[in-house]
C-alpha positions in Angstrom: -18.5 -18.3 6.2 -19.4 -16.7 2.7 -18.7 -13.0 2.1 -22.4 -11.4 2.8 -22.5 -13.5 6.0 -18.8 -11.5 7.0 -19.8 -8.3 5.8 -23.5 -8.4 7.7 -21.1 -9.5 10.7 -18.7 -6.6 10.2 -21.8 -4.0 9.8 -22.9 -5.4 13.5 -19.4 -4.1 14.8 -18.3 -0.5 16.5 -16.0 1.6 14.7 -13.0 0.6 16.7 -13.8 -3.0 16.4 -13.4 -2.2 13.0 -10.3 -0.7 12.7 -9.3 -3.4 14.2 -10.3 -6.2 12.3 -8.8 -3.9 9.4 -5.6 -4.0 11.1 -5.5 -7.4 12.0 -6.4 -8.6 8.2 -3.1 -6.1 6.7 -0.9 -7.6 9.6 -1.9 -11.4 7.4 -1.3 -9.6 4.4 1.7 -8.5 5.6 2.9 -12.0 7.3 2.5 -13.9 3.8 3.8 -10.8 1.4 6.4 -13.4 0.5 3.3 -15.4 -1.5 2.0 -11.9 -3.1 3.7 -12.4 -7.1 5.1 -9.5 -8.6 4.5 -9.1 -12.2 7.6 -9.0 -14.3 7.0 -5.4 -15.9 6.7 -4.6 -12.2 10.1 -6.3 -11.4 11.4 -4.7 -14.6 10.6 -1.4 -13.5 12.0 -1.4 -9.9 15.1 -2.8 -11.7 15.2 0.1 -14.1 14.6 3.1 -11.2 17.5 1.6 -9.2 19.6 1.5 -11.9 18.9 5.1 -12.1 19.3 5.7 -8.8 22.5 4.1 -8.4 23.8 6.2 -11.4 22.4 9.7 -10.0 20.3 10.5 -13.1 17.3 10.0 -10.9 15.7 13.1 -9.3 14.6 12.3 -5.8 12.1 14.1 -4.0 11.5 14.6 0.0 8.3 13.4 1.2 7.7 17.2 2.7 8.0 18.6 -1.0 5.8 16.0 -2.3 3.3 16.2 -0.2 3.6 20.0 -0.3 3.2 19.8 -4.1 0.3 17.4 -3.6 -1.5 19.5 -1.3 -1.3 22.8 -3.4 -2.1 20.8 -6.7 -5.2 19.7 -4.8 -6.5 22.7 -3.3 
């Protein structure tokens, strides 16, 4: 099936069908992660954050403050 043929099927469907479908199509995503490459810069990074972390000279946030922060940032 081509993609205009799946999205004119997906248009026919009710909002919960929808969801879903989008639910089912992250839980493949999710079942072949281990074929997803990660970039080396990306891989590099990571690296470099733990490295930090390990050592303490990382400041780590809550997710309450962040999304706190976010929130009044945004307002």
């Amino acid at each position: 099936m081509r993609p205009d043929q799946i999205k004119d099927e997906i248009s026919r469907l009710e909002l919960s069908e929808k969801l879903l479908l989008v639910e089912d199509i992250w839980d493949a995503i999710a079942a072949s992660n281990s074929e997803i490459p990660m970039p080396e810069w990306q891989k590099r990074e990571l690296k470099k954050r733990y490295e930090e972390y390990k050592q303490g000279s990382l400041e780590l946030h809550d997710w309450k403050s962040v999304h706190k922060g976010l929130r009044d940032k945004y307002k």
